[in-house]
Every structure is written in C-alpha cells, then in structure tokens.
C-alpha positions in Angstrom: 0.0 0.0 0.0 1.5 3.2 -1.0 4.6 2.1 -2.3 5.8 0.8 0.8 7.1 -2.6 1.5 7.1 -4.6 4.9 9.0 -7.5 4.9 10.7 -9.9 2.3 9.5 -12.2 0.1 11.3 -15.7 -0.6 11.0 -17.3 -3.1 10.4 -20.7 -3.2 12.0 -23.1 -6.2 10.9 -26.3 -5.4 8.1 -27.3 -2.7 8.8 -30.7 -1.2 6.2 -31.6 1.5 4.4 -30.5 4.3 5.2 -31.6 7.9 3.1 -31.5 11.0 4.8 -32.3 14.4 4.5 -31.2 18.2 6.9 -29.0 20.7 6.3 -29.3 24.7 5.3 -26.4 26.2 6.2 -25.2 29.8 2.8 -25.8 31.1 2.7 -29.9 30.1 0.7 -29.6 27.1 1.6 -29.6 23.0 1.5 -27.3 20.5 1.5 -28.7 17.0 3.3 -26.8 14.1 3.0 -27.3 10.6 5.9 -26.6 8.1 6.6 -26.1 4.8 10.2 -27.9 3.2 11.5 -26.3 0.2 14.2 -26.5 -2.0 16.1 -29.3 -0.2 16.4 -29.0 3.4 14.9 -25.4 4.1 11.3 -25.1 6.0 9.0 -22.3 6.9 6.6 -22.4 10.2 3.0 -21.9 8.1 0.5 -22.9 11.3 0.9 -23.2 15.0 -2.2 -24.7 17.1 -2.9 -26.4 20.4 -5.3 -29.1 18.9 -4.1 -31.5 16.4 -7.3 -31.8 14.3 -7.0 -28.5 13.3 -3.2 -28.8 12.5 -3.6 -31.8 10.4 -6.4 -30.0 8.7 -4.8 -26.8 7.8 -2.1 -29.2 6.7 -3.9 -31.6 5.0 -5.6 -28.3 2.7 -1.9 -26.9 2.2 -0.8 -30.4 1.0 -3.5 -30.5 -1.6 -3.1 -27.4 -2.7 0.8 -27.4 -3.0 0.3 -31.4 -4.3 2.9 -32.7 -1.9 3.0 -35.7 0.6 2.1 -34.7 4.1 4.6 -36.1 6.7 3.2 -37.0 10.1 6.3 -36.4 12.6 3.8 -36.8 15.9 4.8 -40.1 16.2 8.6 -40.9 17.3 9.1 -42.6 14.2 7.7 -40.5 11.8 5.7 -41.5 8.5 4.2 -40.3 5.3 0.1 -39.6 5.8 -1.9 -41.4 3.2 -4.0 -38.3 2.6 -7.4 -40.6 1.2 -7.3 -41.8 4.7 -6.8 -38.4 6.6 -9.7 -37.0 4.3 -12.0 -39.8 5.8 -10.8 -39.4 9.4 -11.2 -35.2 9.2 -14.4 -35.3 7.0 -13.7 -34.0 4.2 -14.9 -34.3 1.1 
C-alpha cells in the first residue's frame, strides 16, 4: 500500500512436502506446528495450534493445494500420511 514494503519475500524453487509435528510447552501440554520444506532442506513455520485436528487440517488443505506428501512427525518414528485416509478421518470431502 503506498509504495511501501514490509518485509521480504522468498522465493520458493521447489516445494517438497508438508510436515506436522509437536513441541512441549512449559505448562505440560503440546502445541503442534505445521511446516513447509522447500528446496532441499529449508522449511518455513505456516501454522501453529494447540489441537491437532485443526493442524492436520490446515495441513492436510496446504498439501493439496501445493500437491505434496504430508509427513506425520507426531509419532517418534515419523511417516508419510496417506492423505485418502486423513480426508476420511477429518471429513472432508
């Protein structure tokens, strides 16, 4: 607006997948974060929330979108979603 930028863009080259995965916080609960991996081995923080549906929902919409695999790292050994499943389990049509 006006000629004035805030910011930087980046661009992206080559979109690789979409994570989702959780961090502690102080009080003994989660928050779950969902990242973007790009052009190799760099990642962006898209979505932060405290209930996992939602995460795996925004996600799951990103993935689609982007037409990438969707990476559940939730688990200790992490593994790739199989997204016709996920669309069941959230609803989705």
């Amino acid at each position: 607006m006006l000629g004035i930028k805030i910011g930087r863009w980046r661009t992206i080259h080559s979109y690789e997948y979409i994570s989702v995965f959780f961090q502690h916080l102080s009080d003994g609960g989660y928050t779950y974060e969902v990242n973007l991996w790009y052009d190799r081995n760099k990642h962006m923080e898209l979505y932060k929330s405290e209930d996992v549906k939602e995460a795996f929902d925004f996600a799951f919409n990103v993935s689609e979108q982007l037409k990438v695999d969707l990476l559940d790292a939730t688990l200790k050994e992490s593994k790739w979603v199989d997204k016709v499943t996920l669309r069941k389990e959230l609803g989705l049509k």
